[in-house]
C-alpha positions, 0 to 999 in steps of 0.5 A: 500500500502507497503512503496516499492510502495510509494517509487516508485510512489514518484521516478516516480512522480520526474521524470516525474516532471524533465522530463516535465520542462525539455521538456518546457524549451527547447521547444523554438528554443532548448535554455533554457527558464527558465533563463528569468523567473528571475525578473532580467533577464536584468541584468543577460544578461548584465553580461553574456555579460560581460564574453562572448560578443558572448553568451550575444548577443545570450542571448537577441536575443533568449529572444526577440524572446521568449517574442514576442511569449509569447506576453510580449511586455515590456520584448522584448522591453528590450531585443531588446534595450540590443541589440541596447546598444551592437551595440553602445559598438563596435561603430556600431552607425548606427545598435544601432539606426536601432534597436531602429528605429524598436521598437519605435512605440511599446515602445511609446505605450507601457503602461510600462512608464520605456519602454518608459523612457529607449528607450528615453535614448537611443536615447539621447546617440546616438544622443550625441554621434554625437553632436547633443546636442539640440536633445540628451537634447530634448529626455531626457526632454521627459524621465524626463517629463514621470518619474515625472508623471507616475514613482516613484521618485528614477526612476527620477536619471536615466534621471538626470543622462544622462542630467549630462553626456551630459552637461559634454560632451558639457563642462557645468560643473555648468549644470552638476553639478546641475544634480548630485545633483538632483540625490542624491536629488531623490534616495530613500536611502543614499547610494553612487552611483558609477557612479554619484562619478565618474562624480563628480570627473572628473567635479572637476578635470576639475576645478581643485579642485582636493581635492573634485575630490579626495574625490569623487575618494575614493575606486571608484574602489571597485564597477566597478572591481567587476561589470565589466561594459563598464562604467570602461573604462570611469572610468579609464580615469578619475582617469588618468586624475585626477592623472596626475594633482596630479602630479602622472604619473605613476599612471595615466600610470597604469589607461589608461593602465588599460582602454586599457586593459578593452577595449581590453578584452571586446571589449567595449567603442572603440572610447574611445580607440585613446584618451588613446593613445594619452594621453600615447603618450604625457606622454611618451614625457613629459619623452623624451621617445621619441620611445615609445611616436612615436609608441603610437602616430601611434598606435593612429592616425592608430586606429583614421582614422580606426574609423573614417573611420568606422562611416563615412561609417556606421553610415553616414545615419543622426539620425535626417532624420531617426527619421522623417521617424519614426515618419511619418510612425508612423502618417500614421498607426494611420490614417489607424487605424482610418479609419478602425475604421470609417468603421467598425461604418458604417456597424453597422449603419442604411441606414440614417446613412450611407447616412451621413457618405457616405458624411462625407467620400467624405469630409474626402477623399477631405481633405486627397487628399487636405492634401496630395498636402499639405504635398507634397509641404511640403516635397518638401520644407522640403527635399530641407531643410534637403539637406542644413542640410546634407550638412551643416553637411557633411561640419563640419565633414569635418571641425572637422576632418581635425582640429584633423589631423592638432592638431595631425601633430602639436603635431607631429612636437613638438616630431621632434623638439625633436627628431632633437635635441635628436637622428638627425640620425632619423630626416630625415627619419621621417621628410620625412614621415610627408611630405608624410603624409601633401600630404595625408592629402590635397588629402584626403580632396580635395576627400571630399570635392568633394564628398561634395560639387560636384559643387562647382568646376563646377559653380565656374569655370563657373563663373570665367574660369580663376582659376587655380588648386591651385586657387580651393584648396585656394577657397575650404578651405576658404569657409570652413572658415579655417584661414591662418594658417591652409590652410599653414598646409593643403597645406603645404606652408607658410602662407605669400604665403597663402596671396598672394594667396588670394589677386590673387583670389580676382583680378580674381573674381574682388572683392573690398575692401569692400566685403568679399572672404570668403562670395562670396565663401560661396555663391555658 
C-alpha cells in the first residue's frame, strides 16, 4: 500500500474516532457527558456555579440524572446534595432539606462512608441554621463517629470543622476553639487552611485579642478572591468586624461593602445580607451621617421582614417532624424487605417446613397487628407531643422576632434623638412614621399570635367574660413572658400604665398575692 492510502485510512480512522465520542457524549438528554468523567467533577460544578448560578444548577441536575442511569449511586448522591447546598445559598431552607429528605435512605446505605459523612453535614447546617443546636451537634457526632472508623484521618477536619462553626454560632468560643485545633491536629500536611484562619480570627476578635485575630487575618484574602466561594461573604464580615475594633472604619466600610457586593453578584449567603446593613447603618451614625445611616437602616429592616417573611412561609414545615417521617418510612421498607425475604425461604422449603413457618407467620402477623395498636397509641401520644413542640416553637419565633423589631425601633429612636437635635425640620415627619410603624408592629403580632395560639382568646374569655380588648393584648404578651418594658414598646404606652394594667387583670381573674399572672396565663 502507497503512503496516499495510509494517509487516508489514518484521516478516516480520526474521524470516525471524533465522530463516535462525539455521538456518546451527547447521547444523554443532548448535554455533554464527558465533563463528569473528571475525578473532580464536584468541584468543577461548584465553580461553574460560581460564574453562572443558572448553568451550575443545570450542571448537577443533568449529572444526577446521568449517574442514576449509569447506576453510580455515590456520584448522584453528590450531585443531588450540590443541589440541596444551592437551595440553602438563596435561603430556600425548606427545598435544601426536601432534597436531602429524598436521598437519605440511599446515602445511609450507601457503602461510600464520605456519602454518608457529607449528607450528615448537611443536615447539621440546616438544622443550625434554625437553632436547633442539640440536633445540628447530634448529626455531626454521627459524621465524626463514621470518619474515625471507616475514613482516613485528614477526612476527620471536615466534621471538626462544622462542630467549630456551630459552637461559634451558639457563642462557645473555648468549644470552638478546641475544634480548630483538632483540625490542624488531623490534616495530613502543614499547610494553612483558609477557612479554619478565618474562624480563628473572628473567635479572637470576639475576645478581643485582636493581635492573634490579626495574625490569623494575614493575606486571608489571597485564597477566597481567587476561589470565589459563598464562604467570602462570611469572610468579609469578619475582617469588618475585626477592623472596626482596630479602630479602622473605613476599612471595615470597604469589607461589608465588599460582602454586599459578593452577595449581590452571586446571589449567595442572603440572610447574611440585613446584618451588613445594619452594621453600615450604625457606622454611618457613629459619623452623624445621619441620611445615609436612615436609608441603610430601611434598606435593612425592608430586606429583614422580606426574609423573614420568606422562611416563615417556606421553610415553616419543622426539620425535626420531617426527619421522623424519614426515618419511619425508612423502618417500614426494611420490614417489607424482610418479609419478602421470609417468603421467598418458604417456597424453597419442604411441606414440614412450611407447616412451621405457616405458624411462625400467624405469630409474626399477631405481633405486627399487636405492634401496630402499639405504635398507634404511640403516635397518638407522640403527635399530641410534637403539637406542644410546634407550638412551643411557633411561640419563640414569635418571641425572637418581635425582640429584633423592638432592638431595631430602639436603635431607631437613638438616630431621632439625633436627628431632633441635628436637622428638627425632619423630626416630625419621621417621628410620625415610627408611630405608624409601633401600630404595625402590635397588629402584626396580635395576627400571630392568633394564628398561634387560636384559643387562647376563646377559653380565656370563657373563663373570665369580663376582659376587655386591651385586657387580651396585656394577657397575650405576658404569657409570652415579655417584661414591662417591652409590652410599653409593643403597645406603645408607658410602662407605669403597663402596671396598672396588670394589677386590673389580676382583680378580674381574682388572683392573690401569692400566685403568679404570668403562670395562670401560661396555663391555658
Amino acid at each position: 500500500m502507497n503512503k496516499r492510502g495510509l494517509l487516508h485510512i489514518v484521516v478516516f480512522l480520526s474521524l470516525f474516532h471524533i465522530c463516535s465520542h462525539t455521538s456518546l457524549a451527547q447521547g444523554n438528554g443532548g448535554f455533554d457527558t464527558t465533563l463528569y468523567h473528571k475525578k473532580q467533577f464536584v468541584n468543577y460544578g461548584y465553580s461553574l456555579h460560581r460564574e453562572d448560578v443558572r448553568k451550575g444548577k443545570e450542571y448537577f441536575e443533568n449529572g444526577a440524572q446521568f449517574f442514576r442511569k449509569k447506576q453510580d449511586t455515590a456520584s448522584y448522591l453528590f450531585c443531588m446534595m450540590a443541589l440541596s447546598d444551592f437551595e440553602k445559598l438563596v435561603g430556600n431552607f425548606n427545598g435544601a432539606f426536601d432534597i436531602l429528605s429524598d436521598i437519605e435512605y440511599a446515602a445511609y446505605h450507601s457503602p461510600d462512608h464520605l456519602v454518608q459523612m457529607r449528607i450528615l453535614g448537611k443536615y447539621a447546617e440546616l438544622y443550625g441554621i434554625y437553632g436547633q443546636d442539640s440536633l445540628a451537634l447530634r448529626y455531626l457526632n454521627r459524621s465524626l463517629d463514621i470518619a474515625k472508623t471507616a475514613g482516613k484521618p485528614h477526612q476527620k477536619v471536615q466534621p471538626y470543622f462544622g462542630f467549630a462553626q456551630q459552637y461559634v454560632n451558639m457563642q462557645e468560643y473555648r468549644q470552638a476553639l478546641h475544634y480548630l485545633d483538632s483540625c490542624y491536629l488531623s490534616a495530613p500536611a502543614k499547610k494553612r487552611m483558609p477557612y479554619v484562619d478565618a474562624l480563628y480570627g473572628h473567635i479572637y476578635t470576639e475576645r478581643k485579642e485582636y493581635r492573634k485575630a490579626g495574625i490569623y487575618f494575614r493575606d486571608i484574602l489571597n485564597h477566597f478572591e481567587r476561589q470565589k466561594p459563598a464562604f467570602i461573604v462570611v469572610v468579609y464580615d469578619y475582617l469588618a468586624d475585626y477592623h472596626l475594633a482596630i479602630d479602622q472604619p473605613d476599612s471595615a466600610m470597604h469589607f461589608w461593602q465588599q460582602g454586599l457586593r459578593a452577595i449581590n453578584t452571586m446571589n449567595v449567603n442572603m440572610e447574611k445580607k440585613p446584618m451588613i446593613l445594619q452594621k453600615l447603618s450604625e457606622l454611618h451614625a457613629s459619623r452623624k451621617q445621619f441620611k445615609r445611616a436612615w436609608d441603610y437602616m430601611a434598606a435593612s429592616k425592608e430586606i429583614s421582614d422580606s426574609l423573614f417573611h420568606t422562611q416563615s412561609q417556606q421553610n415553616k414545615q419543622l426539620f425535626q417532624l420531617k426527619g421522623a417521617f424519614s426515618a419511619t418510612l425508612s423502618r417500614m421498607d426494611q420490614q417489607i424487605e424482610a418479609q419478602q425475604t421470609l417468603i421467598q425461604e418458604q417456597g424453597e422449603k419442604s411441606f414440614r417446613l412450611q407447616i412451621g413457618m405457616g405458624i411462625l407467620l400467624c405469630i409474626a402477623i399477631a405481633a405486627v397487628v399487636t405492634f401496630r395498636i402499639r405504635t398507634k397509641m404511640r403516635q397518638m401520644a407522640l403527635e399530641q407531643e410534637k403539637t406542644d413542640t410546634i407550638l412551643q416553637i411557633k411561640n419563640k419565633e414569635l418571641i425572637v422576632s418581635t425582640l429584633q423589631l423592638i432592638e431595631k425601633e430602639q436603635s431607631i429612636d437613638e438616630l431621632l434623638g439625633i436627628i431632633e437635635e441635628q436637622a428638627p425640620e425632619r423630626f416630625s415627619s419621621l417621628k410620625n412614621k415610627l408611630q405608624q410603624h409601633d401600630q404595625k408592629i402590635w397588629e402584626d403580632f396580635h395576627r400571630r399570635f392568633t394564628q398561634t395560639n387560636s384559643r387562647f382568646y376563646e377559653q380565656l374569655l370563657k373563663l373570665h367574660p369580663s376582659l376587655t380588648q386591651n385586657d387580651l393584648k396585656h394577657c397575650a404578651l405576658i404569657k409570652l413572658k415579655f417584661d414591662s418594658k417591652e409590652m410599653a414598646q409593643i403597645l406603645g404606652i408607658s410602662v407605669n400604665s403597663v402596671h396598672v394594667s396588670r394589677s386590673r387583670i389580676r382583680k378580674k381573674l381574682g388572683l392573690n398575692r401569692a400566685e403568679s399572672l404570668g403562670g395562670y396565663l401560661e396555663g391555658i
